[in-house]
PyMOL Python script that loads the backbone (N, CA, C, O; Angstrom):
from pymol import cmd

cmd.read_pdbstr("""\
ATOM      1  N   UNK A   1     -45.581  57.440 -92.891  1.00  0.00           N
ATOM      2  CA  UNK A   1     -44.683  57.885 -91.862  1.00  0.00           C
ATOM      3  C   UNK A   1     -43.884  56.728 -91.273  1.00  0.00           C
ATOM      4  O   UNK A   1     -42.801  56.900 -90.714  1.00  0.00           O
ATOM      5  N   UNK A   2     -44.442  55.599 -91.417  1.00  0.00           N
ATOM      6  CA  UNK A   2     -43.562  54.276 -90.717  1.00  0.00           C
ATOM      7  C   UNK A   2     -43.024  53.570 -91.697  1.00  0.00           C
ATOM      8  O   UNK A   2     -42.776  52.367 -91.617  1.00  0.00           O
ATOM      9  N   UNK A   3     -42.818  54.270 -92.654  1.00  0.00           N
ATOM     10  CA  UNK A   3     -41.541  53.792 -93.942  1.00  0.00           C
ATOM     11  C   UNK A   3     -40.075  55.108 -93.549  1.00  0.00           C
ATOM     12  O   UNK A   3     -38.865  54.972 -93.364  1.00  0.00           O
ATOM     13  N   UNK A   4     -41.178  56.520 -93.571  1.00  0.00           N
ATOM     14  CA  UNK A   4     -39.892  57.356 -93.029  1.00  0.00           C
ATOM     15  C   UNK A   4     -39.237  56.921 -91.976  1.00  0.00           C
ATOM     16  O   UNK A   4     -38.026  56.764 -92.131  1.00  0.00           O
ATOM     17  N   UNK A   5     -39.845  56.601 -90.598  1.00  0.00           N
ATOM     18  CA  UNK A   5     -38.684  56.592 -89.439  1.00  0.00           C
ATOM     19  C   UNK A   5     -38.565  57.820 -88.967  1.00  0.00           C
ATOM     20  O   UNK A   5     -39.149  58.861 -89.268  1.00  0.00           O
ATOM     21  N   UNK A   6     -37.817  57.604 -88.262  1.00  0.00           N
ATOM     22  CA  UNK A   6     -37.072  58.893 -87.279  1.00  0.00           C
ATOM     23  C   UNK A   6     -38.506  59.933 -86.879  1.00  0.00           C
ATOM     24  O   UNK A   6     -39.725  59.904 -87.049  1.00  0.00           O
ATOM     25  N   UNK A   7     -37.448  60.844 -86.235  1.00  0.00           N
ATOM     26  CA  UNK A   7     -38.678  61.696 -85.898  1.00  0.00           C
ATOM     27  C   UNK A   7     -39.870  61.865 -86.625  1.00  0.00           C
ATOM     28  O   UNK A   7     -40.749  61.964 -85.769  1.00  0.00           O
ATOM     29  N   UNK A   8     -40.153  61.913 -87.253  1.00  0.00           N
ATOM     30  CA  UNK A   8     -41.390  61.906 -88.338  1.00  0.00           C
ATOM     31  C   UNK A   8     -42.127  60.970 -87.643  1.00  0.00           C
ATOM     32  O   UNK A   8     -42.917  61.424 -86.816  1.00  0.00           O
ATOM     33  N   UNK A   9     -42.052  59.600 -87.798  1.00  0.00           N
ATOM     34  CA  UNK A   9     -42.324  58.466 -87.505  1.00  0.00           C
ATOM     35  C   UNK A   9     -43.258  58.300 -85.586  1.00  0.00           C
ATOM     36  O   UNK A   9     -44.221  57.631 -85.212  1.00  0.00           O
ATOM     37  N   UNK A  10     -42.496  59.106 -84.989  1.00  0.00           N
ATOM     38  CA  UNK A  10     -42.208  59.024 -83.620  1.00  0.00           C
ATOM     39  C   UNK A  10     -43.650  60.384 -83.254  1.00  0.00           C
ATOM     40  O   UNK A  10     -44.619  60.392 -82.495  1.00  0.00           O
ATOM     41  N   UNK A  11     -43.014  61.487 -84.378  1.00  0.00           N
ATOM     42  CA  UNK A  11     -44.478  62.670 -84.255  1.00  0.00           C
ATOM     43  C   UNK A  11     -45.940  62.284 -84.330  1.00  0.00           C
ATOM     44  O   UNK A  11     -46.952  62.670 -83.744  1.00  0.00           O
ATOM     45  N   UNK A  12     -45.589  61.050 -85.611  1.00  0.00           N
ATOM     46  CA  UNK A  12     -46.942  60.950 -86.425  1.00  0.00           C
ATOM     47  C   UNK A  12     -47.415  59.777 -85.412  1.00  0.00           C
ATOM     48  O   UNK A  12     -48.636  59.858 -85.280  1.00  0.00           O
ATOM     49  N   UNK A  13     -46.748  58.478 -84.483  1.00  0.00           N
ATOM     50  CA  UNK A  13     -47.154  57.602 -83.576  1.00  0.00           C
ATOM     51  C   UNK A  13     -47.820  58.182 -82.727  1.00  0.00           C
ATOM     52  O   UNK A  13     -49.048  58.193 -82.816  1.00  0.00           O
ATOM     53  N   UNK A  14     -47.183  58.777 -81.740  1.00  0.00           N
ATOM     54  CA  UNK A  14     -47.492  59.804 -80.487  1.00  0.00           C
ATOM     55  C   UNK A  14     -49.357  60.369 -80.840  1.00  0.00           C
ATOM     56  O   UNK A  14     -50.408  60.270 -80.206  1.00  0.00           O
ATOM     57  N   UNK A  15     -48.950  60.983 -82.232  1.00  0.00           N
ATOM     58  CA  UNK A  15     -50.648  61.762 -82.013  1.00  0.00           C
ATOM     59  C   UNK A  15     -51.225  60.618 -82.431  1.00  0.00           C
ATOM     60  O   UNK A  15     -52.431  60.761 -82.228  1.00  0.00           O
ATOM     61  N   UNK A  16     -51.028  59.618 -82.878  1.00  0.00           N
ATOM     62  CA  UNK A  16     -52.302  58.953 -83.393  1.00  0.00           C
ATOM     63  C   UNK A  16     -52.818  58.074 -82.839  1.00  0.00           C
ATOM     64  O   UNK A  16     -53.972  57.666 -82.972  1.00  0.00           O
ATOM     65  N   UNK A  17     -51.502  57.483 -81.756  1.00  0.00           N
ATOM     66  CA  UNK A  17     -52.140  56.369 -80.754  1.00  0.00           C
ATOM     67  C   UNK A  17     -53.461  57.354 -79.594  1.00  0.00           C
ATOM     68  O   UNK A  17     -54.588  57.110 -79.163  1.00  0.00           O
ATOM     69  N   UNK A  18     -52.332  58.664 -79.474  1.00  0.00           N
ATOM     70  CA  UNK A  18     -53.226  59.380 -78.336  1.00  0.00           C
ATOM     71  C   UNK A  18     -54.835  59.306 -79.107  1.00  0.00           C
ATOM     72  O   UNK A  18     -55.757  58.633 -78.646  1.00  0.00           O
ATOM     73  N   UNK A  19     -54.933  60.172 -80.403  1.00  0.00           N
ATOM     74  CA  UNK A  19     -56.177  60.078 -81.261  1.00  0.00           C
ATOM     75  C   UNK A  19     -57.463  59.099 -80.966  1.00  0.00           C
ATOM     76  O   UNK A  19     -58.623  59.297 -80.604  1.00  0.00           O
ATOM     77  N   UNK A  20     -56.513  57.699 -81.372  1.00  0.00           N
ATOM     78  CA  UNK A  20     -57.266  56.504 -81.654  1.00  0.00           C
ATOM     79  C   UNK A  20     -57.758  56.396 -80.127  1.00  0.00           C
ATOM     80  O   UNK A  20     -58.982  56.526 -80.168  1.00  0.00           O
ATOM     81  N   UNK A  21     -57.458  56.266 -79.175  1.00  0.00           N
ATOM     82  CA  UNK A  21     -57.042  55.609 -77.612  1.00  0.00           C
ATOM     83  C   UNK A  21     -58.449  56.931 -77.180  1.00  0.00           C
ATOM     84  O   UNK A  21     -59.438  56.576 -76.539  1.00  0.00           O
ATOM     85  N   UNK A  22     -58.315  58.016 -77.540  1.00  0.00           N
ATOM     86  CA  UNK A  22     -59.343  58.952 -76.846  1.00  0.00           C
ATOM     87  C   UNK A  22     -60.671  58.494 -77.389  1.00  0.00           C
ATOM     88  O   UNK A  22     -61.512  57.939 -76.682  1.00  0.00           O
ATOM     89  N   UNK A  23     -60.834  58.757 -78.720  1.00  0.00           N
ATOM     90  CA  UNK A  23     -61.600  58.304 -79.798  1.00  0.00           C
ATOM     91  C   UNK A  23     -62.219  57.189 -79.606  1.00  0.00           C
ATOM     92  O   UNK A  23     -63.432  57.390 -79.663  1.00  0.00           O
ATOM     93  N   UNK A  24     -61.983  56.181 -79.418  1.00  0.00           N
ATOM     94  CA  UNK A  24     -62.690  55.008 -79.683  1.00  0.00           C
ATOM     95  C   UNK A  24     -63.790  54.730 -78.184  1.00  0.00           C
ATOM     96  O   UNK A  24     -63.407  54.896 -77.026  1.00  0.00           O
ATOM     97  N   UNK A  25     -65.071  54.317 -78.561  1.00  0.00           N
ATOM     98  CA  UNK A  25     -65.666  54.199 -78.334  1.00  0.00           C
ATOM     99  C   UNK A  25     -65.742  52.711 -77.102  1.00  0.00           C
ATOM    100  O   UNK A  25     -65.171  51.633 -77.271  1.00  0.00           O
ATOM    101  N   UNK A  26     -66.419  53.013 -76.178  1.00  0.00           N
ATOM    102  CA  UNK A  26     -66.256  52.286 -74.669  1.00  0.00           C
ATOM    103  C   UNK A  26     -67.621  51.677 -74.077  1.00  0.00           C
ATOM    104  O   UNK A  26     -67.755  50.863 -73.163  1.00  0.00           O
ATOM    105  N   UNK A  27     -68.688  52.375 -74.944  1.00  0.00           N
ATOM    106  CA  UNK A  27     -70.222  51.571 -73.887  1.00  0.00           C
ATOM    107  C   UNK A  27     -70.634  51.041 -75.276  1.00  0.00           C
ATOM    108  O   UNK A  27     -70.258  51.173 -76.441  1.00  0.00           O
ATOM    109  N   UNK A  28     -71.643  50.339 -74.554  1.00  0.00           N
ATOM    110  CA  UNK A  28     -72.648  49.903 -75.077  1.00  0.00           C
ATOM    111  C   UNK A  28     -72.315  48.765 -76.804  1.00  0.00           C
ATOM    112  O   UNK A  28     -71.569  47.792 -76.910  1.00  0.00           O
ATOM    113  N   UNK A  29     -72.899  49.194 -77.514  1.00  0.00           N
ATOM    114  CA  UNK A  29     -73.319  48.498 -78.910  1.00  0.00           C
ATOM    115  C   UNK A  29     -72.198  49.005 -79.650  1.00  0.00           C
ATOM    116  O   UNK A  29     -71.651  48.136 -80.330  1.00  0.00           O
ATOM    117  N   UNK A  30     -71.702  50.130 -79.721  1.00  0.00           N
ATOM    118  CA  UNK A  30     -70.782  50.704 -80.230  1.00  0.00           C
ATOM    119  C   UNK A  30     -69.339  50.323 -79.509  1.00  0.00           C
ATOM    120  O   UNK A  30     -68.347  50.833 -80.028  1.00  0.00           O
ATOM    121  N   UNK A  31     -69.210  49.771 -78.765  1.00  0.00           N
ATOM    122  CA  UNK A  31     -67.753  49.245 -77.717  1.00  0.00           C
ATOM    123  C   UNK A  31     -66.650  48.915 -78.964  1.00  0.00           C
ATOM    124  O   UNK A  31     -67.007  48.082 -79.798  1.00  0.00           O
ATOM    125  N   UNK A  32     -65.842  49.300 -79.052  1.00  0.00           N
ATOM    126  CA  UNK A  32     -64.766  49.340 -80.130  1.00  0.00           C
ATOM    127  C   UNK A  32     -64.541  49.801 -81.164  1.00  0.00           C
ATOM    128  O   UNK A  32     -63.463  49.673 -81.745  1.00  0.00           O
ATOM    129  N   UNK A  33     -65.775  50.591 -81.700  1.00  0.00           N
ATOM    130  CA  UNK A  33     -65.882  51.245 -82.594  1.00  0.00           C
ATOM    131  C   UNK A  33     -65.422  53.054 -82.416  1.00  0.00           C
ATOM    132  O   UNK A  33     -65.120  53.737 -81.438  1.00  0.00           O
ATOM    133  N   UNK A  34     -65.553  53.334 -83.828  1.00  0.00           N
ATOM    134  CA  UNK A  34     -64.871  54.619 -83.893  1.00  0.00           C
ATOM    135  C   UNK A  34     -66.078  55.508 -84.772  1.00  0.00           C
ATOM    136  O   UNK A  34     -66.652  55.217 -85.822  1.00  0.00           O
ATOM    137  N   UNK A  35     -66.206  56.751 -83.849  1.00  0.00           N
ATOM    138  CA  UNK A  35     -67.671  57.865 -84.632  1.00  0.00           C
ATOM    139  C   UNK A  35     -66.820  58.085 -85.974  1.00  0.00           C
ATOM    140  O   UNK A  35     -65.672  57.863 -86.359  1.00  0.00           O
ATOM    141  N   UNK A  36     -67.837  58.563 -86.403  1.00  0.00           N
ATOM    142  CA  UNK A  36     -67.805  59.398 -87.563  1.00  0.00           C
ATOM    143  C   UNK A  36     -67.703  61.161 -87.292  1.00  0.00           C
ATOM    144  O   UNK A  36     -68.214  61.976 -86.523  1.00  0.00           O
ATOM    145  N   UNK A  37     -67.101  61.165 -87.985  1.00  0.00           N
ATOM    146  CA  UNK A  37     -66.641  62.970 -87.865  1.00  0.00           C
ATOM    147  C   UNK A  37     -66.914  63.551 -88.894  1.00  0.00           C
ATOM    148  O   UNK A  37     -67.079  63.009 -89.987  1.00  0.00           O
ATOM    149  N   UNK A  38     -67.013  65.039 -88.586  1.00  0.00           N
ATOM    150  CA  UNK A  38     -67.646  65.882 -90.331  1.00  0.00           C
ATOM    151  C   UNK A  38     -66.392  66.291 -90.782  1.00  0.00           C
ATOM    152  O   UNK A  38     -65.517  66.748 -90.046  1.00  0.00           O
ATOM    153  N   UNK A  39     -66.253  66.053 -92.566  1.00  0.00           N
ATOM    154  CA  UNK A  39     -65.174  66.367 -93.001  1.00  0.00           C
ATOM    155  C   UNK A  39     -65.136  67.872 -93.390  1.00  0.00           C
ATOM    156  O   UNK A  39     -66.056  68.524 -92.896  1.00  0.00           O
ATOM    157  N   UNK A  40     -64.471  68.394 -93.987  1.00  0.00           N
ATOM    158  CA  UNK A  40     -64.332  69.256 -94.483  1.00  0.00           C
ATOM    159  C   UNK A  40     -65.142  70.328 -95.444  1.00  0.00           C
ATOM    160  O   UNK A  40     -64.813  71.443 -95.849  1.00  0.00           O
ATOM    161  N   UNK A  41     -66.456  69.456 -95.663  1.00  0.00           N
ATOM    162  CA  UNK A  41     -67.400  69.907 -96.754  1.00  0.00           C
ATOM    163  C   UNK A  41     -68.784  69.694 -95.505  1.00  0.00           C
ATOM    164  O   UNK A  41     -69.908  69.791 -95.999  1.00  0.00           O
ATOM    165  N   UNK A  42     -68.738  69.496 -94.396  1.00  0.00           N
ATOM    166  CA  UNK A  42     -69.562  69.179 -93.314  1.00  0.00           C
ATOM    167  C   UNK A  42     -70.267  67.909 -93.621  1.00  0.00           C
ATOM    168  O   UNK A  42     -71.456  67.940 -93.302  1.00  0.00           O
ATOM    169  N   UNK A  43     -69.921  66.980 -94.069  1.00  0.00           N
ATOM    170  CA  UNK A  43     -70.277  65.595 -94.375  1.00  0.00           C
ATOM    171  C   UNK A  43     -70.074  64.460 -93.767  1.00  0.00           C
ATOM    172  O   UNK A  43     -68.947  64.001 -93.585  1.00  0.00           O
ATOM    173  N   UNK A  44     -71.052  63.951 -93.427  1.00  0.00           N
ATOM    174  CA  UNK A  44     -70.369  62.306 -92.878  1.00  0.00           C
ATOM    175  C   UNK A  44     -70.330  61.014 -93.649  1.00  0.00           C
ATOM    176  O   UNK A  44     -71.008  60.010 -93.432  1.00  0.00           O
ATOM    177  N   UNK A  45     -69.488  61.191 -94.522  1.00  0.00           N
ATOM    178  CA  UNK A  45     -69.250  60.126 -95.385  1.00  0.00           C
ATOM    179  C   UNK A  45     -69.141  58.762 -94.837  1.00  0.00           C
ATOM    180  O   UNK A  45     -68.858  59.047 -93.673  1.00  0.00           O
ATOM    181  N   UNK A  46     -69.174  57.436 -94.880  1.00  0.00           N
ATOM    182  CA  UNK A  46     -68.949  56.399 -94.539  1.00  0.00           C
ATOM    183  C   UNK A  46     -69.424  55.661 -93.692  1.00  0.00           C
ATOM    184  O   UNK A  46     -69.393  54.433 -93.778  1.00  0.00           O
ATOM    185  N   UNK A  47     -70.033  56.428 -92.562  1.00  0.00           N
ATOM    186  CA  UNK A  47     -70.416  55.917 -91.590  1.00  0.00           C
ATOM    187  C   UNK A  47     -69.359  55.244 -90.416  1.00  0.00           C
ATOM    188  O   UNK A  47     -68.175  55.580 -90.375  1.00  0.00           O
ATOM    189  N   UNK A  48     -69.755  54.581 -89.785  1.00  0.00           N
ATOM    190  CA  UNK A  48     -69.539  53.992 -88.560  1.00  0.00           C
ATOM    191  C   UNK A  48     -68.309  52.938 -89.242  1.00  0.00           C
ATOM    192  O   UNK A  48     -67.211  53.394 -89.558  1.00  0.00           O
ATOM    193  N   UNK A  49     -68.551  51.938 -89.362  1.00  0.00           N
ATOM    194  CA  UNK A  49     -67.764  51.288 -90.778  1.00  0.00           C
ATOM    195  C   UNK A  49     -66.539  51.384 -91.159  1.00  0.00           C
ATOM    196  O   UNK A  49     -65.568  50.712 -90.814  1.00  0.00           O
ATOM    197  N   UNK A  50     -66.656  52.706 -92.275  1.00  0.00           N
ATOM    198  CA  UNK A  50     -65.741  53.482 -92.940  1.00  0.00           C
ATOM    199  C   UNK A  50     -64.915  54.139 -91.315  1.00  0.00           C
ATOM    200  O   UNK A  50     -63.685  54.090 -91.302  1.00  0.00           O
ATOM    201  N   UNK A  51     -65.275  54.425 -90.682  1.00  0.00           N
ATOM    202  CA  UNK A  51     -64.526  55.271 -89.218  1.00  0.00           C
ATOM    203  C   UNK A  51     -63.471  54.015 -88.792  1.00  0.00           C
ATOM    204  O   UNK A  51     -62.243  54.098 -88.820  1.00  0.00           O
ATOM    205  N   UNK A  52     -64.033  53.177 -88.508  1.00  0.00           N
ATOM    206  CA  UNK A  52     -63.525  51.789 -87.943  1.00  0.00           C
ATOM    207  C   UNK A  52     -62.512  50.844 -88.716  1.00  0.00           C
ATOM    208  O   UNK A  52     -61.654  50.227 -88.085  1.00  0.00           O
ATOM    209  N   UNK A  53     -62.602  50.765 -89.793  1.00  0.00           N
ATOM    210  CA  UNK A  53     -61.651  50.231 -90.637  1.00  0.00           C
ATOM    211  C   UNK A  53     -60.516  50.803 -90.664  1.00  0.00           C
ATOM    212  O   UNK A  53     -59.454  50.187 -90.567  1.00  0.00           O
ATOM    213  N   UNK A  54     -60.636  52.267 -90.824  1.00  0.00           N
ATOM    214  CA  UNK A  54     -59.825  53.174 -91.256  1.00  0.00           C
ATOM    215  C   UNK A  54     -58.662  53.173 -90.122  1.00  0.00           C
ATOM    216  O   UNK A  54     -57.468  52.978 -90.349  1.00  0.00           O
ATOM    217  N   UNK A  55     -59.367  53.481 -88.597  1.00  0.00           N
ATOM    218  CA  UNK A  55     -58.199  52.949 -87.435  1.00  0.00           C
ATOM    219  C   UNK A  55     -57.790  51.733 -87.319  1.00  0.00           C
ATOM    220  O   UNK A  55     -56.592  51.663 -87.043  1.00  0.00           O
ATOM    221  N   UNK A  56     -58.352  50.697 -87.430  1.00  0.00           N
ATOM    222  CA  UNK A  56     -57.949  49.336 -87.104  1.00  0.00           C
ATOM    223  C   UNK A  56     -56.560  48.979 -88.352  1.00  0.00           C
ATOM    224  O   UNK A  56     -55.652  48.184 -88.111  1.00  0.00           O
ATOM    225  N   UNK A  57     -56.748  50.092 -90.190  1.00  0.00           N
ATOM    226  CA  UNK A  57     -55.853  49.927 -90.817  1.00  0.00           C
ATOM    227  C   UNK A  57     -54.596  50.472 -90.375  1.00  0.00           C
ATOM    228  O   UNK A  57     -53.553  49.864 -90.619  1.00  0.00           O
ATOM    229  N   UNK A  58     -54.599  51.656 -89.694  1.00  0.00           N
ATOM    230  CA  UNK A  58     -53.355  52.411 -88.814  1.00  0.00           C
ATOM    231  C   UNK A  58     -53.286  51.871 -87.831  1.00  0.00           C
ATOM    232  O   UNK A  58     -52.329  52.400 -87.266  1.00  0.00           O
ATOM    233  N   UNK A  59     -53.784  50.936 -87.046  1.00  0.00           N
ATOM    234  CA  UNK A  59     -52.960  50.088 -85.931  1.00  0.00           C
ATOM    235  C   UNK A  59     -52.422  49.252 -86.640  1.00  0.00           C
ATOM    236  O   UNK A  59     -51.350  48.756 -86.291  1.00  0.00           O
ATOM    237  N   UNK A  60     -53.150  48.834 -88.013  1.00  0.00           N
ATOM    238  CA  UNK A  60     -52.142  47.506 -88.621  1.00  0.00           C
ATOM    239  C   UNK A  60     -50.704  48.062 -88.866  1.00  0.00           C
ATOM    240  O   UNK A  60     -49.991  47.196 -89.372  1.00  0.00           O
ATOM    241  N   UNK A  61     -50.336  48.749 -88.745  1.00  0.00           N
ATOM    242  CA  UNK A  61     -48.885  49.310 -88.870  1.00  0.00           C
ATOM    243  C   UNK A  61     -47.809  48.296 -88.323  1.00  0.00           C
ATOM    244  O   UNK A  61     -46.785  47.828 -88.821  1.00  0.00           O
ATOM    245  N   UNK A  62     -48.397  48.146 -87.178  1.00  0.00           N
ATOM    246  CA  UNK A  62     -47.187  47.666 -86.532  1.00  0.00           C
ATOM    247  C   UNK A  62     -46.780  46.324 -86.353  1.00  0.00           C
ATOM    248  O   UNK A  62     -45.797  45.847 -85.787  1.00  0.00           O
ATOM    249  N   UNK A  63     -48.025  45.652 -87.131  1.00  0.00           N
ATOM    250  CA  UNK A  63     -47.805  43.864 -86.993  1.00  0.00           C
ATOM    251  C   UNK A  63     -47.716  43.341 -88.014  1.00  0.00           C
ATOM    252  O   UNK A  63     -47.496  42.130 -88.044  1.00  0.00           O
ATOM    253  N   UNK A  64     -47.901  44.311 -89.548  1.00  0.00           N
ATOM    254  CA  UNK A  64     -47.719  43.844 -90.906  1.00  0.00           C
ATOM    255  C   UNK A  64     -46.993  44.488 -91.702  1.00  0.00           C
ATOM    256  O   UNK A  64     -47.315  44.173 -92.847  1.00  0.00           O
ATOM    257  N   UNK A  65     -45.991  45.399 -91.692  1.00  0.00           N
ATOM    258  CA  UNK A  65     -45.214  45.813 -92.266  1.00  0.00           C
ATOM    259  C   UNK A  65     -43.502  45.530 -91.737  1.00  0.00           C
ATOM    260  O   UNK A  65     -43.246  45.077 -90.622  1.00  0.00           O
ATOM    261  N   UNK A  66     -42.752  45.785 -92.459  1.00  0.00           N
ATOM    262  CA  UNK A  66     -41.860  45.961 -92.283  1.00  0.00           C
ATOM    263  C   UNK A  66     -40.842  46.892 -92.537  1.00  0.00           C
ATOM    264  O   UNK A  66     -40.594  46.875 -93.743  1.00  0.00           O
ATOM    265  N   UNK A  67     -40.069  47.782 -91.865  1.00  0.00           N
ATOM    266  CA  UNK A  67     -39.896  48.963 -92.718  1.00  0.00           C
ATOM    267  C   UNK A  67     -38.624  49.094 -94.230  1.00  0.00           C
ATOM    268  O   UNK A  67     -37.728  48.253 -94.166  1.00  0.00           O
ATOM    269  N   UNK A  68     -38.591  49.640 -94.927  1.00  0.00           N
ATOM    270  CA  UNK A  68     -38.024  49.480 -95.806  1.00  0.00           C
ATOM    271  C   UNK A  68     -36.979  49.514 -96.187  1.00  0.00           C
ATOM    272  O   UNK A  68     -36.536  48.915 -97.167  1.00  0.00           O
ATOM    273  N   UNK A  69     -36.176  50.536 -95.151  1.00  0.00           N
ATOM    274  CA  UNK A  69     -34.500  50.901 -94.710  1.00  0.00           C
ATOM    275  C   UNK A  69     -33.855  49.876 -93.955  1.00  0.00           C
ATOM    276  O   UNK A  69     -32.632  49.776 -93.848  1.00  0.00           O
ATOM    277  N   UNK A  70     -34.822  49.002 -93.356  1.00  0.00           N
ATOM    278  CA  UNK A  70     -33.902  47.999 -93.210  1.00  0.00           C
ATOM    279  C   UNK A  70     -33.474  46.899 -93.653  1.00  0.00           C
ATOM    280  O   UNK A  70     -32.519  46.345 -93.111  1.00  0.00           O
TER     281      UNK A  70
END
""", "prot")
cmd.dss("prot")
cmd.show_as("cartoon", "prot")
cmd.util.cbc("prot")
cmd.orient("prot")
C-alpha cells in the first residue's frame, strides 16, 4: 500500500497505526510486544516472536523505503 499512495495508502496507514498503537502490549515482561491472535484455522502459529516482528516490519515502512513514483 505505501508503493500505491494516495488514498489507498492513507486507508491502509490510519487502520494500522490505530491496530498496532491499541495492540501492543504495555506491562510487565511483555512491554512492547505484540499477542498472538488465532488465525483463521483457530491456530496460534508463531508465537509471541512471529506477532512482534511482523509489526515492527510494518512500522519499518516509513524509515526504509522509498516510494517508487517518485
Amino acid at each position: 500500500m505505501f508503493q500505491k499512495g494516495g488514498d489507498h495508502w492513507n486507508v491502509w496507514n490510519q487502520a494500522l497505526k490505530k491496530t498496532l498503537v491499541e495492540n501492543q502490549r504495555k506491562d510487565g515482561d511483555y512491554d512492547g510486544s505484540w499477542d498472538v491472535h488465532m488465525n483463521e484455522l483457530g491456530l496460534r502459529s508463531g508465537g509471541r516472536v512471529r506477532s512482534t516482528a511482523l509489526a515492527c516490519m510494518c512500522l519499518e515502512v516509513y524509515y526504509r523505503y522509498l516510494p517508487l513514483n517518485r
